[in-house]
C-alpha positions as CSV (number, residue, x, y, z in Angstrom):
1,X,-21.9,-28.4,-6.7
2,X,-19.7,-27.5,-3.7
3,X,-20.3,-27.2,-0.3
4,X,-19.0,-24.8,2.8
5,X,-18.5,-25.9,6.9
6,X,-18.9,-22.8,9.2
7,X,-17.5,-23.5,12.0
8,X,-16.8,-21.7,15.6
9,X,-16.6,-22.3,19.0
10,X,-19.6,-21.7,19.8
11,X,-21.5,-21.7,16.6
12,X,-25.3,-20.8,17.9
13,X,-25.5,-17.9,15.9
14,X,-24.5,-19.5,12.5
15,X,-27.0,-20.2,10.4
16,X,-26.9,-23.7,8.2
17,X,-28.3,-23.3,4.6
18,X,-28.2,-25.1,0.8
19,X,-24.8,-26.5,0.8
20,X,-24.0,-24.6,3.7
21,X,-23.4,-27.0,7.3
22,X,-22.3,-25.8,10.8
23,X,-20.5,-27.2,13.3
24,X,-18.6,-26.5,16.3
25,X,-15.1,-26.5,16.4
26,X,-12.3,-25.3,18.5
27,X,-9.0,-25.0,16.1
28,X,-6.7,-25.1,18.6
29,X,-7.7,-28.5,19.9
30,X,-10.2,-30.4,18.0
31,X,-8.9,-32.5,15.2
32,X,-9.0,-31.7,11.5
33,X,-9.3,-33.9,8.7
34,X,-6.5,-34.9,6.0
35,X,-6.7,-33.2,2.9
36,X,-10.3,-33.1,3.2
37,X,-10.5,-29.1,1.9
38,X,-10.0,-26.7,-1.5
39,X,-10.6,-23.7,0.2
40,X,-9.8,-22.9,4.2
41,X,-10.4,-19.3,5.1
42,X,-9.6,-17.9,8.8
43,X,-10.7,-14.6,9.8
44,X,-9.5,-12.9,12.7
45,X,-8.9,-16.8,14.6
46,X,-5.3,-17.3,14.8
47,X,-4.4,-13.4,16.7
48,X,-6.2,-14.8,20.0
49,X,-4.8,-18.5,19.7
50,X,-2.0,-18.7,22.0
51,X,-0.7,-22.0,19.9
52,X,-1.6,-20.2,16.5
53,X,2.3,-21.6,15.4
54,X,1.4,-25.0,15.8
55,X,-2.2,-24.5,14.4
56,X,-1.3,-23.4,11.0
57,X,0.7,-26.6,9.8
58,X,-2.6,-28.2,10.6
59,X,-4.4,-26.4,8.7
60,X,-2.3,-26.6,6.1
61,X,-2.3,-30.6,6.5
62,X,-6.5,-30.4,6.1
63,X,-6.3,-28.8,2.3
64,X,-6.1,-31.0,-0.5
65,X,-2.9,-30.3,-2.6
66,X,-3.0,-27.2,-4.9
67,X,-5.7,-25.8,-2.0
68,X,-6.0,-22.3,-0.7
69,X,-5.4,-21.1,2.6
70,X,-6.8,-17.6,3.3
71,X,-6.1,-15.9,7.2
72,X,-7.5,-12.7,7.1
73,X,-5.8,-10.8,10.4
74,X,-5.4,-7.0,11.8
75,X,-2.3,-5.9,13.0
76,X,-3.2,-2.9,15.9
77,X,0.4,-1.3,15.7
78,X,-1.0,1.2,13.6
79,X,-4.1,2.9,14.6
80,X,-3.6,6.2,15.8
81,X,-6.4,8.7,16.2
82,X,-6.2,11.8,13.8
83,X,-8.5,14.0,15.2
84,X,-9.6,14.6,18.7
85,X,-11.1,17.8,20.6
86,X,-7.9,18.0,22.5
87,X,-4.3,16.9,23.8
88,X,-6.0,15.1,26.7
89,X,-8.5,13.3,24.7
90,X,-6.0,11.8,22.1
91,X,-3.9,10.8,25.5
92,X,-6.8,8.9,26.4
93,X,-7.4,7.1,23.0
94,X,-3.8,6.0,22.9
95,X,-4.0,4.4,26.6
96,X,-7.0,2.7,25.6
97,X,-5.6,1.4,22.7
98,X,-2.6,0.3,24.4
99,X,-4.0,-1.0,27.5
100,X,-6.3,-3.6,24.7
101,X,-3.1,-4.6,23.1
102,X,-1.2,-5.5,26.6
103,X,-4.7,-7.2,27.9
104,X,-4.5,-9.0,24.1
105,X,-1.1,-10.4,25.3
106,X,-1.9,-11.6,28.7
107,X,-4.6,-13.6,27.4
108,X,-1.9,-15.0,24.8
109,X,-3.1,-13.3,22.0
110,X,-0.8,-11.0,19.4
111,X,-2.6,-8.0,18.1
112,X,0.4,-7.3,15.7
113,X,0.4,-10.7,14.1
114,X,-1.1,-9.6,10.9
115,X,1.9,-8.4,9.3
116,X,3.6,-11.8,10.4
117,X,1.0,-14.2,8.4
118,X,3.0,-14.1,4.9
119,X,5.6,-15.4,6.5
120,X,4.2,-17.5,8.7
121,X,2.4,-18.8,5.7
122,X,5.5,-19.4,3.6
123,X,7.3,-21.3,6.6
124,X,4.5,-23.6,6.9
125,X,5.3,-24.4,3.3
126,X,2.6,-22.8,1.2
127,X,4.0,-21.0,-2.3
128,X,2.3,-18.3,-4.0
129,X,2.1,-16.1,-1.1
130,X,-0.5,-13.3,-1.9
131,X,-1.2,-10.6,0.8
132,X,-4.0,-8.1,0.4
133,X,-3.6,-4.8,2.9
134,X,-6.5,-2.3,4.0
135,X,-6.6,0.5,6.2
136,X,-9.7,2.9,6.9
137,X,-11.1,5.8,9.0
138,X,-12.9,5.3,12.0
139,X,-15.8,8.1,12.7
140,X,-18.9,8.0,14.8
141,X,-20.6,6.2,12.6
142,X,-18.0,3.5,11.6
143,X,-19.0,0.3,13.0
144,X,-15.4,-0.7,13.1
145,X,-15.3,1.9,15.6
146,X,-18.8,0.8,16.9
147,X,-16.8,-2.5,18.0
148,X,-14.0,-0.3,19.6
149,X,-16.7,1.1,21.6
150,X,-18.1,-2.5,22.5
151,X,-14.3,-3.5,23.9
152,X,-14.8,-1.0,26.7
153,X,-17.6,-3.2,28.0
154,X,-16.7,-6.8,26.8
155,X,-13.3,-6.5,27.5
156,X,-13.3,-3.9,30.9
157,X,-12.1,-6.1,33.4
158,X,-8.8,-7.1,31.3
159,X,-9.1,-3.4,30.4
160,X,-9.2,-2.0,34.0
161,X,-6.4,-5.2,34.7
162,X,-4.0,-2.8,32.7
163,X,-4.7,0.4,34.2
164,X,-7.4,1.9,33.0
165,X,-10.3,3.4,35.3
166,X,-14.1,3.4,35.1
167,X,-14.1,6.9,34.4
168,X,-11.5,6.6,31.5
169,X,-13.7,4.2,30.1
170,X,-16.6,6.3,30.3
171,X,-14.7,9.2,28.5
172,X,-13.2,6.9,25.3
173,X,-17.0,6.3,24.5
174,X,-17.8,9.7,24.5
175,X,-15.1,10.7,22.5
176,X,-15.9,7.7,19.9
177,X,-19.3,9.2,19.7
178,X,-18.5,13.0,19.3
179,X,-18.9,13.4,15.6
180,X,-15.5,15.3,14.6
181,X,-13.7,12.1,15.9
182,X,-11.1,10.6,13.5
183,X,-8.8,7.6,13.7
184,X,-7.3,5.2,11.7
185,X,-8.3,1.7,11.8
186,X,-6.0,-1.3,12.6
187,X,-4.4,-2.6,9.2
188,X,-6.1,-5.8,7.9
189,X,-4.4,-8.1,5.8
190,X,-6.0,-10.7,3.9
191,X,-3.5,-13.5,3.3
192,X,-3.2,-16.6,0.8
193,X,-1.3,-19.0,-0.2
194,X,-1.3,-22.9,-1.6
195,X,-0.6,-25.7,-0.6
196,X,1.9,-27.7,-3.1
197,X,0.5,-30.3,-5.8
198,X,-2.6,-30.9,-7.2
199,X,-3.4,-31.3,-10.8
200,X,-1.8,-28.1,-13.1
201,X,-1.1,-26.3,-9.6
């Protein structure tokens, strides 16, 4: 049988099982092991690592031949809010989303860098490059935009470093929970491709 490693930076809410082991690991520095893996999977990692270009040939380097790599990213060009009570409020929602991108960037992130992974993934030498795309509706209800909501409080002093006020803050959460409220999500791509070799790969 087969086995999975969970692994984050801080990995205190993971929860080890049957064939299932945690660990803590920080991608961006900690080492990896040599073709030691059939199956890698990322999801939403690589966005917020500054050195994600250099972190992805390691990766890479850690599957077996003929393994998988999956990076499952968003790319928060497109998410534009569909229907608000008004002019102002739709203002708002944009700012907010912008001022998260640019806050995104000065921590050396890249909230677009979903739609760069195939190619990122085909320049790191992988082949079969599959890439899987989906978009929904955020509502009142929507965790997705449950999370949005959570930004304004985890993320308001990189939020209020780009502009934003207190009070503006106050107001996207109340127009996230007025139940007419319509947006579309971020697109997230889900990503994968192989690495060369391996027996009939």
């Amino acid at each position: 049988g087969g086995s999975v490693l969970a692994t984050d930076r801080d990995p205190r809410d993971l929860v080890p099982g049957p064939h299932l082991a945690v660990a803590a690991l920080d991608v961006a520095r900690d080492p990896l092991p040599e073709a030691a893996y059939d199956l890698i999977v990322a999801r939403l990692v690589l966005q917020h690592v500054p050195a994600r270009d250099a972190v992805l040939p390691r990766l890479v380097r850690a599957l077996r031949p003929g393994g998988l790599l999956q990076i499952d990213e968003i790319d928060a060009s497109y998410e534009p809010p569909l229907l608000t009570p008004d002019p102002a409020a739709e203002a708002l929602y944009v700012r907010f989303l912008r001022a998260k991108s640019a806050a995104m960037r000065a921590a050396g992130g890249d909230p677009h860098w979903g739609q760069r992974v195939p190619a990122a993934l085909r320049a790191a030498g992988l082949t079969g490059i599959d890439a899987h795309l989906h978009i929904g509706v955020r509502h009142a209800q929507d965790p997705g935009l449950g999370l949005q909501s959570n930004h304004t409080r985890n993320l308001r002093d990189r939020l209020i470093g780009q502009g934003m006020t207190e009070e503006e803050l106050d107001q996207v959460r109340r127009l996230m929970r007025d139940p007419s409220f319509r947006a579309a999500s971020s697109v997230f791509y889900s990503v994968q491709g192989r690495r060369p070799g391996g027996a009939g790969r």
